[in-house]
Structure formats: structure tokens, C-alpha cells
Backbone as CSV, one residue per row, in Angstrom:
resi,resn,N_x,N_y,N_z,CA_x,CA_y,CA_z,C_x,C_y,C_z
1,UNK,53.359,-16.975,-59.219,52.306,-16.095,-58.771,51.577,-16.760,-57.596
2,UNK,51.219,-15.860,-56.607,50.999,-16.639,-55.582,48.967,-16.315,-55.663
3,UNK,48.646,-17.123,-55.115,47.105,-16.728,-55.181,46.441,-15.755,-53.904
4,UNK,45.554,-15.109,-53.698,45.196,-14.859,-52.729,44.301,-15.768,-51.503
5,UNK,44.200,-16.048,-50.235,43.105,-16.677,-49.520,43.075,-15.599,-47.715
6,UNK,42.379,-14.582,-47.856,42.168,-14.297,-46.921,40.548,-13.751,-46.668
7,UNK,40.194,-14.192,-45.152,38.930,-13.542,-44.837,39.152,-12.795,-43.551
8,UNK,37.909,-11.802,-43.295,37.497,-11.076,-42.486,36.125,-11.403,-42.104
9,UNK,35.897,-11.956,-40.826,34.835,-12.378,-40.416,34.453,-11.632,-38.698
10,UNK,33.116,-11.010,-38.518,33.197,-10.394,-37.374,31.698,-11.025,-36.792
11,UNK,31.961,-11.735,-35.545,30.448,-12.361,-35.250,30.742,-12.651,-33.241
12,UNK,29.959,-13.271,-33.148,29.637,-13.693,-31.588,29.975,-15.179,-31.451
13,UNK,31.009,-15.171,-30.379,31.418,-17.332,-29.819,30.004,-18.180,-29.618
14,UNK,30.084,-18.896,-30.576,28.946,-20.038,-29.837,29.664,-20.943,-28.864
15,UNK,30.657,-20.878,-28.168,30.926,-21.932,-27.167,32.440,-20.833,-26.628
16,UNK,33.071,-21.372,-25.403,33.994,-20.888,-24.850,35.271,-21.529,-26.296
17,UNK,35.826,-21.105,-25.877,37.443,-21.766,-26.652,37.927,-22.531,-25.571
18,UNK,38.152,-23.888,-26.709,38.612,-25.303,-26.362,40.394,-25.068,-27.133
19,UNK,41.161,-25.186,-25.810,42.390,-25.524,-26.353,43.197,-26.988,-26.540
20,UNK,44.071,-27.203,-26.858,44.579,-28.953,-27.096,46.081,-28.609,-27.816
21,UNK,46.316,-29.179,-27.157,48.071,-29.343,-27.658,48.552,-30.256,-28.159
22,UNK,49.346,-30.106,-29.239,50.262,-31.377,-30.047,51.258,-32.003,-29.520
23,UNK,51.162,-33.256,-29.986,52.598,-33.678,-29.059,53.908,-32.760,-29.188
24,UNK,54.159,-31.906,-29.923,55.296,-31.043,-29.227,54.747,-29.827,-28.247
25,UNK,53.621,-29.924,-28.089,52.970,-28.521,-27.058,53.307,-27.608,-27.521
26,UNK,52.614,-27.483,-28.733,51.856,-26.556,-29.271,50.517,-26.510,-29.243
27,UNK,49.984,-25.220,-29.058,48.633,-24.542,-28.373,47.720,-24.611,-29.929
28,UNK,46.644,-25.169,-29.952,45.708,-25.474,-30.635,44.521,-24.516,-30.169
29,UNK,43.487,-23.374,-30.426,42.503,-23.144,-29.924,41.396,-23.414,-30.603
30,UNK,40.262,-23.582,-30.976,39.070,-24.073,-31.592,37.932,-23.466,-31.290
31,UNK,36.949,-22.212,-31.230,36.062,-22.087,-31.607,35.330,-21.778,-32.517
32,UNK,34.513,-21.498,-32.377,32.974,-21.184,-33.455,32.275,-20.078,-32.926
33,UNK,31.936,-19.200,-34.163,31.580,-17.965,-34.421,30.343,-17.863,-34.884
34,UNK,29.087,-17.209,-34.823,28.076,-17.152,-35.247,28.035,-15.537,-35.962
35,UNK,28.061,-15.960,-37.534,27.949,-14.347,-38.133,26.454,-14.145,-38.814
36,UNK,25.584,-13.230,-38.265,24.757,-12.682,-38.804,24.630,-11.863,-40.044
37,UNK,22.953,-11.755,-40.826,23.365,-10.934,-42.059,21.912,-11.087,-42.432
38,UNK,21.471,-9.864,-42.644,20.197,-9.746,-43.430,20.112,-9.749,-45.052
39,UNK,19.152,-10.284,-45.485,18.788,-10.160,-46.654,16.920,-10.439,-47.033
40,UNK,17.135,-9.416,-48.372,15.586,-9.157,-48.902,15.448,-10.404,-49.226
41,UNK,14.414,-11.473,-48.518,13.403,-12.155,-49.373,12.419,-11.535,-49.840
42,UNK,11.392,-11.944,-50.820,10.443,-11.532,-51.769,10.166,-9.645,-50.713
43,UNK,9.171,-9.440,-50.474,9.250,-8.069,-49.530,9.402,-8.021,-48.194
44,UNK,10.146,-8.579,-47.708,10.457,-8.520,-46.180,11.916,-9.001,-45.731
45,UNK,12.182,-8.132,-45.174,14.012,-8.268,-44.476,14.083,-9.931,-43.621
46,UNK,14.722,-10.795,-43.613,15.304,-12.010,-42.790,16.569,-11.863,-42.757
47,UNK,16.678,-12.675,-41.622,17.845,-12.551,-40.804,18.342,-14.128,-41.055
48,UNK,19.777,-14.435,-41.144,20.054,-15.773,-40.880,21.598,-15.645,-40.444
49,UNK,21.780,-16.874,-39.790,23.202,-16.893,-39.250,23.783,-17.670,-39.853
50,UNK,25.061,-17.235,-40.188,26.590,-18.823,-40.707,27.046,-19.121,-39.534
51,UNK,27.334,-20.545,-39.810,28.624,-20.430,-38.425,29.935,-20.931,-38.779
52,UNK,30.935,-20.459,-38.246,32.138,-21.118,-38.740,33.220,-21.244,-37.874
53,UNK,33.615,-22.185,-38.158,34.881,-22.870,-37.068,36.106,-22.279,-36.923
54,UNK,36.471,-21.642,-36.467,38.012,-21.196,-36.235,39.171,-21.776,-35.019
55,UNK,40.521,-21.544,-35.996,41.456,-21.818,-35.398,42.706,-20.795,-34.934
56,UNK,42.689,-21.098,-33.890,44.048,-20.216,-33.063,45.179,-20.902,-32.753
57,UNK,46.078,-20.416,-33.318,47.330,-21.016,-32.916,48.376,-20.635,-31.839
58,UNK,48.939,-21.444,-31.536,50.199,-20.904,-30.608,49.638,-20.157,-29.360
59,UNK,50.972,-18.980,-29.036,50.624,-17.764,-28.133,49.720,-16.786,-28.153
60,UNK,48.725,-16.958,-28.958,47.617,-15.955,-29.509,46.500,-16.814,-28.698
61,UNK,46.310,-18.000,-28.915,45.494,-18.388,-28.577,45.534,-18.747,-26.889
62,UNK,46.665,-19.107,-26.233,46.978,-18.733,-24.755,46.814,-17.508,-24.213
63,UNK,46.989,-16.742,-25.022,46.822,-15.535,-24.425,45.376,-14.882,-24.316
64,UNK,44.552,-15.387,-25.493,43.212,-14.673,-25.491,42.346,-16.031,-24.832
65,UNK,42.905,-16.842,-23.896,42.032,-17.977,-23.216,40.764,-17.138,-22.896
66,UNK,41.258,-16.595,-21.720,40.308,-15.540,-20.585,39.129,-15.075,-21.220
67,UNK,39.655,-14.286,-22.361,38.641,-13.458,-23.248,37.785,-13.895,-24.335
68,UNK,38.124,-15.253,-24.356,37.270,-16.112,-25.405,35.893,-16.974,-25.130
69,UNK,34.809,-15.891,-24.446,33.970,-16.935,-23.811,32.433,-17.090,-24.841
70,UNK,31.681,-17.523,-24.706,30.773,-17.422,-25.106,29.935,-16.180,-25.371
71,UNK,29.668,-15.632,-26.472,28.760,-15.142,-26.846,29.122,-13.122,-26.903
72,UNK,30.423,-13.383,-26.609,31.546,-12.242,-27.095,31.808,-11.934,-28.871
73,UNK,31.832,-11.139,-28.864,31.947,-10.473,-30.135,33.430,-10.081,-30.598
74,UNK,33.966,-10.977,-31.345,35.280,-10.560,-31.801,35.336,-10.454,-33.400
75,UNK,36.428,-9.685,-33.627,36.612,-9.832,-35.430,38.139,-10.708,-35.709
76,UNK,37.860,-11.899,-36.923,38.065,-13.069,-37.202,39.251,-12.291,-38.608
77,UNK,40.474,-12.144,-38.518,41.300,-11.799,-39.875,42.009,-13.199,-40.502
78,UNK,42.053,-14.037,-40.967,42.754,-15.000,-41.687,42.865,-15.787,-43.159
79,UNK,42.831,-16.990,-42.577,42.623,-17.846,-44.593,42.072,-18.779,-44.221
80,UNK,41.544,-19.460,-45.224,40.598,-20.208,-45.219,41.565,-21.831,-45.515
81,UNK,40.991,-22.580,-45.109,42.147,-24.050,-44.709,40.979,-25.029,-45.083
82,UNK,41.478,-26.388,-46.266,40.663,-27.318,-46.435,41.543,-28.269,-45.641
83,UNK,40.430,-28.901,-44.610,40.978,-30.068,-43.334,40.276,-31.193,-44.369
84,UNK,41.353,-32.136,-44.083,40.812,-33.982,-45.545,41.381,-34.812,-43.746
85,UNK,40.085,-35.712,-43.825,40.875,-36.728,-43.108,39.814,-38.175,-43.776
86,UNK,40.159,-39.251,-43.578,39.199,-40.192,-43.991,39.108,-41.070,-41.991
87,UNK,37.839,-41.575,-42.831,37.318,-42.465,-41.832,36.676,-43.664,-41.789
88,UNK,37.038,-45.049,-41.800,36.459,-46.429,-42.010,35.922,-46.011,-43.761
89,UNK,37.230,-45.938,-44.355,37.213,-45.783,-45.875,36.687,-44.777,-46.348
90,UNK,35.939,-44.060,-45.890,34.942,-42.852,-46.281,36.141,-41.643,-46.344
91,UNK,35.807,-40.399,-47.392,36.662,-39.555,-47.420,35.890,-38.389,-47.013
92,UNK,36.815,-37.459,-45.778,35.707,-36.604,-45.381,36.668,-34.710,-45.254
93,UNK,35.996,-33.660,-45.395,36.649,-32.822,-45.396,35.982,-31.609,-44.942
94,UNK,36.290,-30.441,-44.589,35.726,-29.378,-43.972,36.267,-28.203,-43.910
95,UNK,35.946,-26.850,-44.650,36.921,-25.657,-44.416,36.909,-25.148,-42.985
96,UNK,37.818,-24.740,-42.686,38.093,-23.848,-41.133,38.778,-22.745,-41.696
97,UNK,38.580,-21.544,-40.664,39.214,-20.587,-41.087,40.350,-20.645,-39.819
98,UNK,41.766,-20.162,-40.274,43.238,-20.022,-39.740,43.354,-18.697,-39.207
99,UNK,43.100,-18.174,-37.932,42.889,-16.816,-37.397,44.704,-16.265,-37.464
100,UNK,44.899,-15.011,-38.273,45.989,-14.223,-37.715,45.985,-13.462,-36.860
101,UNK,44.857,-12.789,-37.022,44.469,-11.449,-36.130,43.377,-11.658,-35.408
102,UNK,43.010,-11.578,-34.354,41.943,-11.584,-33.726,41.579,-10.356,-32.835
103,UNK,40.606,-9.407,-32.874,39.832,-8.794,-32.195,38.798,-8.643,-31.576
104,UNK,38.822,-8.157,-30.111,38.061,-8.243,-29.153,37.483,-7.114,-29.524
105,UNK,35.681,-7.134,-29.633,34.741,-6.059,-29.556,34.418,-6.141,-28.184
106,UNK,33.254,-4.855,-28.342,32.348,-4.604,-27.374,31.823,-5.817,-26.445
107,UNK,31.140,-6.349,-27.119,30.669,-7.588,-26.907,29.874,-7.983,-25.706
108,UNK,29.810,-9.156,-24.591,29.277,-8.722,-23.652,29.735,-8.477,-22.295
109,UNK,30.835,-8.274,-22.286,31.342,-7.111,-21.324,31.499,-5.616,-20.595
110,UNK,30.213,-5.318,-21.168,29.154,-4.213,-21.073,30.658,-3.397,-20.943
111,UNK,31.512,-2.865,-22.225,31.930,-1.890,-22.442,32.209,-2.176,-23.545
112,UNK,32.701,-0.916,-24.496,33.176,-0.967,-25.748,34.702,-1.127,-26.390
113,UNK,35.727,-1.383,-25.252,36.671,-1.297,-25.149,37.311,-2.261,-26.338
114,UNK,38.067,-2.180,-26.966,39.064,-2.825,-27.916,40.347,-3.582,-27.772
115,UNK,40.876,-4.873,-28.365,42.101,-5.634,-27.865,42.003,-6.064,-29.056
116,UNK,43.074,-6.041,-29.140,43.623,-7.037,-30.628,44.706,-7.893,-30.249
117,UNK,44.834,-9.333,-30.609,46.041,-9.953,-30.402,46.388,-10.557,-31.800
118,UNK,47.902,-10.324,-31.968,48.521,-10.575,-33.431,49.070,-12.425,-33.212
119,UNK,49.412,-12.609,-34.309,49.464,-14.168,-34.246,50.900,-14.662,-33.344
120,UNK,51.575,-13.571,-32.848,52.608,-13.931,-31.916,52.380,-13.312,-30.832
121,UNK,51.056,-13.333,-30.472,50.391,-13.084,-28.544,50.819,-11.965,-27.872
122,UNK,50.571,-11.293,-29.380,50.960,-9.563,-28.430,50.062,-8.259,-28.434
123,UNK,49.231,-7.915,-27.632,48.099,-7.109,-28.321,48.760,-6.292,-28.854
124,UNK,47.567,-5.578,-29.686,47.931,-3.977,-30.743,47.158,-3.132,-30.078
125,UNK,47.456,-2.089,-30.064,46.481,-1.111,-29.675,46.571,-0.018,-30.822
């Protein structure tokens, strides 16, 4: 039986996308997403943000270089990934989320227009 691990996350880039390649050159992309969300404290609505790290792989992530800038609004489809590395003996670890799908909103490109790129760098329409 296999388990489930997928999320849907839709928010705004806190930084451009940083790419980096492995020694076989393969395309690494790396940003961070800021997702908003209200909730009732005692009688009054607040607002707070998560942020979370995402990863793009391969031709998905070459391809959506251009469109990955700061403070753009895309929606985040993948799984959630525990990264372990240690450091001067210390053991250290961090979830990232593993993007399959990525979609381009509105965002701030003052139109509403739509792009989706699938995890083999091909939009959907």
C-alpha cells in the first residue's frame, strides 16, 4: 500500500528563482513562496503568512526561469520531501516541497492570464 504525500500551495515569490546544477547538469530551481491566510483570533480577523521553500526540477524549472520573479503569484502542486544533512556533528533537517505542476497566476504582470508548466517543461493550457 502506498501512502499518500501531496500538496497544493498557491502564494507570491519572496525572491527571484535561483537555479544550480548537479554535476551531471541537471537543473535545480529553488524558491520561496509566501502563503497568506486569515484567521479569527479572540474577535478580530489576523492575517499571517507561511513561507515555504520549493523545488523545481529539470526542464520545468528552465523553462519557467523568465517567469519566476519576485512577488508573482503562482500555484505550487507537489509532495512534501524531508532534506537530513548533518553538520560539525550536529544533525539537521528541513521539509521542502517537490513542485510537479506549477502555475502562473495573475500576479504582477498586470494581467490575468494563465500558464501552467508540467514537470517535463511543457505548458498546459
Amino acid at each position: 500500500m502506498t501512502d499518500i504525500n501531496k500538496t497544493v500551495l498557491v502564494g507570491r515569490l519572496t525572491k527571484d528563482i535561483e537555479i544550480k546544477y548537479t554535476n551531471s547538469g541537471a537543473a535545480i530551481g529553488n524558491l520561496s513562496i509566501a502563503v497568506n491566510r486569515s484567521r479569527k483570533q479572540d474577535d478580530q480577523w489576523v492575517d499571517e503568512a507561511s513561507f515555504f521553500d520549493v523545488k523545481i526540477y529539470g526542464k520545468m524549472a528552465e523553462s519557467l526561469r523568465p517567469y519566476l520573479t519576485k512577488g508573482k503569484q503562482v500555484a505550487v502542486e507537489g509532495f512534501l520531501k524531508q532534506e537530513r544533512w548533518q553538520k560539525d556533528g550536529q544533525n539537521f533537517s528541513r521539509v521542502t516541497v517537490g513542485a510537479e505542476n506549477v502555475q502562473l497566476l495573475g500576479g504582477n504582470s498586470g494581467n490575468d492570464s494563465q500558464q501552467q508548466c508540467n514537470d517535463y517543461g511543457y505548458y498546459d493550457n
